[in-house]
N, C-alpha and C positions, 0 to 999 in steps of 0.2 A: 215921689216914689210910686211905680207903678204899682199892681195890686199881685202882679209876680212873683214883683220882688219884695214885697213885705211877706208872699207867703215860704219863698225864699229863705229868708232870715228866721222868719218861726222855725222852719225845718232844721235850719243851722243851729241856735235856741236849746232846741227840743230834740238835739239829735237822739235821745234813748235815755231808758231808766236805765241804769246799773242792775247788770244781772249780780246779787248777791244775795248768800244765805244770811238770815237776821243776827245782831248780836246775840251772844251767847249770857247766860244769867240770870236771866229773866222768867218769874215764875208766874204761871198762868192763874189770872183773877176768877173770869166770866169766860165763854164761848157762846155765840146763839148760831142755831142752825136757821136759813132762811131759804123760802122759797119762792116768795114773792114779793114783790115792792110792797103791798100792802103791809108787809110787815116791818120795816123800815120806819115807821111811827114810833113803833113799841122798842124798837134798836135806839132809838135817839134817847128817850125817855130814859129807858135802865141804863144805857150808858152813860148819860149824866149823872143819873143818881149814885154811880158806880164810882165815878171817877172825882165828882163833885164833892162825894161826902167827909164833911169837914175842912174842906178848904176857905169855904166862904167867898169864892170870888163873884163876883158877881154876873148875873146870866148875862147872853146876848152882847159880852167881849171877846169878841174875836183876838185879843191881845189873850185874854185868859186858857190855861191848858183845857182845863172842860171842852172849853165850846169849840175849839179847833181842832179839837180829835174827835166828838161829835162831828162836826161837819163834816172832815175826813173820812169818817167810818160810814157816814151817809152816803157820798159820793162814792167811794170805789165799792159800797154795796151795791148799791143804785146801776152802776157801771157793770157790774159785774152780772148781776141779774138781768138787764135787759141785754146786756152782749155776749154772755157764755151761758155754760148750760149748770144748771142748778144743780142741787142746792148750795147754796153760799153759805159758807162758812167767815163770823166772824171774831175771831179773838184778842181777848184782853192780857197784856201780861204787864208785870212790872216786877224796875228793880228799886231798890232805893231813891234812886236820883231821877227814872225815867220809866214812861211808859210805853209799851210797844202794845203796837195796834198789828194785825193781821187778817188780811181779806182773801178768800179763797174762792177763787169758782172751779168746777171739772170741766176748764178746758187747758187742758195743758200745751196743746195745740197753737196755740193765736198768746204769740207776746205781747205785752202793753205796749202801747203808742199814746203819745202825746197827744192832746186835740191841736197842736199848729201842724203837726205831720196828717193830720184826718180831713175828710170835710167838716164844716159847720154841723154841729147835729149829732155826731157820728159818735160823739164819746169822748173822753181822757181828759177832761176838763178837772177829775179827781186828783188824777196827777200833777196836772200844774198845780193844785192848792197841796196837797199833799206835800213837792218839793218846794213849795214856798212856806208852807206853815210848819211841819216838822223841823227835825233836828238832822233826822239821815230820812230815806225814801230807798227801796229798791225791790228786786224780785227775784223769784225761783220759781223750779217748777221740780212737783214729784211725779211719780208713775199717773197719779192719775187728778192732781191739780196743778196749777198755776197761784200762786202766791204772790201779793205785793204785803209790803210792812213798811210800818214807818215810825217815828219813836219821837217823842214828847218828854219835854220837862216835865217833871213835878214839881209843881207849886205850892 
Protein backbone atom coordinates (compact mmCIF):
# COMPACT_ATOMS: atom_id res chain seq x y z
CA UNK A 1 0.00 0.00 0.00
CA UNK A 2 1.34 3.35 -1.18
CA UNK A 3 1.58 6.03 1.54
CA UNK A 4 -1.56 7.89 -0.37
CA UNK A 5 -3.43 5.52 0.05
CA UNK A 6 -2.93 4.66 3.72
CA UNK A 7 -3.50 8.46 4.11
CA UNK A 8 -6.50 7.79 2.04
CA UNK A 9 -8.17 5.46 4.25
CA UNK A 10 -7.27 7.45 7.54
CA UNK A 11 -9.40 10.16 5.97
CA UNK A 12 -12.05 7.65 5.07
CA UNK A 13 -11.55 6.31 9.03
CA UNK A 14 -11.70 9.77 10.35
CA UNK A 15 -14.30 11.15 8.31
CA UNK A 16 -15.48 13.73 11.31
CA UNK A 17 -16.72 13.97 14.89
CA UNK A 18 -20.39 14.09 15.14
CA UNK A 19 -21.50 17.54 15.56
CA UNK A 20 -23.79 16.82 18.79
CA UNK A 21 -24.99 18.59 21.92
CA UNK A 22 -23.87 16.53 25.10
CA UNK A 23 -26.32 14.04 26.89
CA UNK A 24 -28.74 15.58 29.07
CA UNK A 25 -28.63 14.80 33.19
CA UNK A 26 -25.56 15.38 34.15
CA UNK A 27 -24.52 17.47 37.06
CA UNK A 28 -21.42 19.51 37.16
CA UNK A 29 -18.47 18.15 39.63
CA UNK A 30 -15.25 20.65 39.13
CA UNK A 31 -14.71 23.21 36.12
CA UNK A 32 -10.90 24.65 35.73
CA UNK A 33 -10.28 27.61 33.69
CA UNK A 34 -6.79 27.28 31.69
CA UNK A 35 -4.62 29.35 29.91
CA UNK A 36 -1.69 27.66 29.49
CA UNK A 37 -0.19 24.23 29.08
CA UNK A 38 1.74 24.76 32.08
CA UNK A 39 -1.20 24.24 33.73
CA UNK A 40 -2.18 21.08 32.58
CA UNK A 41 0.04 19.40 35.42
CA UNK A 42 -2.29 20.58 38.04
CA UNK A 43 -5.52 19.45 35.59
CA UNK A 44 -4.28 15.92 35.67
CA UNK A 45 -3.46 15.87 39.37
CA UNK A 46 -7.16 17.27 40.59
CA UNK A 47 -8.68 15.46 38.04
CA UNK A 48 -7.71 12.21 39.32
CA UNK A 49 -8.07 12.89 42.65
CA UNK A 50 -11.63 14.01 41.55
CA UNK A 51 -12.63 11.26 39.70
CA UNK A 52 -10.32 8.60 41.53
CA UNK A 53 -11.73 9.08 44.97
CA UNK A 54 -12.87 5.96 46.31
CA UNK A 55 -12.79 3.75 43.55
CA UNK A 56 -9.52 2.11 44.30
CA UNK A 57 -8.45 1.41 40.95
CA UNK A 58 -5.44 1.37 40.33
CA UNK A 59 -3.11 4.10 38.75
CA UNK A 60 -1.37 4.04 35.26
CA UNK A 61 -4.45 1.48 33.82
CA UNK A 62 -5.49 2.81 30.87
CA UNK A 63 -8.41 -0.07 31.17
CA UNK A 64 -9.31 2.08 34.38
CA UNK A 65 -12.04 5.12 34.14
CA UNK A 66 -9.57 7.56 36.14
CA UNK A 67 -6.85 7.30 33.95
CA UNK A 68 -8.60 7.50 30.61
CA UNK A 69 -10.53 10.52 31.07
CA UNK A 70 -7.23 12.09 32.63
CA UNK A 71 -5.61 11.27 29.56
CA UNK A 72 -8.44 12.61 27.53
CA UNK A 73 -8.92 15.71 29.45
CA UNK A 74 -4.94 16.12 28.97
CA UNK A 75 -5.02 15.86 25.21
CA UNK A 76 -7.97 17.86 23.97
CA UNK A 77 -6.75 20.54 26.63
CA UNK A 78 -3.39 20.23 25.29
CA UNK A 79 -5.06 20.60 21.68
CA UNK A 80 -7.05 23.06 22.50
CA UNK A 81 -4.51 25.36 24.01
CA UNK A 82 -1.89 25.18 21.44
CA UNK A 83 -4.48 25.35 18.40
CA UNK A 84 -7.33 27.95 19.44
CA UNK A 85 -7.44 30.79 21.29
CA UNK A 86 -7.65 30.78 25.23
CA UNK A 87 -8.80 30.39 27.76
CA UNK A 88 -9.76 26.72 27.95
CA UNK A 89 -12.25 25.80 29.78
CA UNK A 90 -12.40 22.33 31.36
CA UNK A 91 -15.44 20.42 32.77
CA UNK A 92 -16.45 17.66 34.93
CA UNK A 93 -19.88 16.45 35.20
CA UNK A 94 -21.49 13.23 36.14
CA UNK A 95 -24.41 11.04 36.37
CA UNK A 96 -24.93 7.89 38.26
CA UNK A 97 -23.59 5.58 35.80
CA UNK A 98 -21.24 8.14 33.83
CA UNK A 99 -19.05 10.76 33.63
CA UNK A 100 -18.94 13.46 31.13
CA UNK A 101 -15.81 15.42 30.44
CA UNK A 102 -16.01 18.79 28.39
CA UNK A 103 -13.24 20.85 26.79
CA UNK A 104 -13.78 24.38 25.56
CA UNK A 105 -11.59 26.73 23.58
CA UNK A 106 -12.93 30.45 22.07
CA UNK A 107 -12.71 29.36 18.78
CA UNK A 108 -15.76 28.58 17.45
CA UNK A 109 -14.56 29.16 14.17
CA UNK A 110 -12.23 26.01 13.18
CA UNK A 111 -14.09 22.42 13.85
CA UNK A 112 -12.22 19.45 15.04
CA UNK A 113 -10.55 17.27 12.71
CA UNK A 114 -9.05 14.09 13.27
CA UNK A 115 -4.99 13.82 13.15
CA UNK A 116 -5.49 11.11 9.96
CA UNK A 117 -7.36 14.15 8.19
CA UNK A 118 -4.19 16.75 9.40
CA UNK A 119 -0.58 16.53 8.87
CA UNK A 120 1.77 14.71 11.25
CA UNK A 121 2.14 17.23 14.11
CA UNK A 122 -0.72 19.27 13.54
CA UNK A 123 -3.14 18.01 16.19
CA UNK A 124 -6.35 15.62 16.89
CA UNK A 125 -4.66 12.88 18.13
CA UNK A 126 -7.15 13.66 21.30
CA UNK A 127 -9.84 12.65 19.37
CA UNK A 128 -8.71 9.39 18.17
CA UNK A 129 -8.19 8.49 22.00
CA UNK A 130 -11.12 10.23 23.00
CA UNK A 131 -13.30 8.00 20.26
CA UNK A 132 -11.42 5.03 21.20
CA UNK A 133 -11.37 5.34 25.00
CA UNK A 134 -14.92 6.86 25.88
CA UNK A 135 -18.30 5.79 25.59
CA UNK A 136 -19.73 8.55 23.01
CA UNK A 137 -17.27 11.58 21.77
CA UNK A 138 -18.83 14.64 19.95
CA UNK A 139 -19.08 18.51 19.44
CA UNK A 140 -20.84 21.88 19.32
CA UNK A 141 -20.32 25.13 19.15
CA UNK A 142 -21.93 28.39 21.07
CA UNK A 143 -21.63 32.16 20.22
CA UNK A 144 -18.47 32.21 21.35
CA UNK A 145 -16.80 28.44 22.01
CA UNK A 146 -16.39 25.34 20.35
CA UNK A 147 -17.05 22.41 22.56
CA UNK A 148 -15.99 18.61 22.27
CA UNK A 149 -17.44 16.10 25.37
CA UNK A 150 -17.05 12.69 25.87
CA UNK A 151 -18.56 10.45 28.51
CA UNK A 152 -16.94 7.60 30.70
CA UNK A 153 -18.23 4.75 32.81
CA UNK A 154 -18.16 4.90 36.49
CA UNK A 155 -16.33 2.34 37.97
Amino acid sequence: MTGSQEQLELIDVDAGLPVSRPPEGFAPVRRWELASTAQLRTLRHQLADEIGAGTGAARQDLEATPDKLVLIATELAANALTHALPPTTVALSRTDDQWMLDVADHDPESAPVYAGARITGAGGLGLHLARRLSLEVGWYETDMTKNIWATFPVE
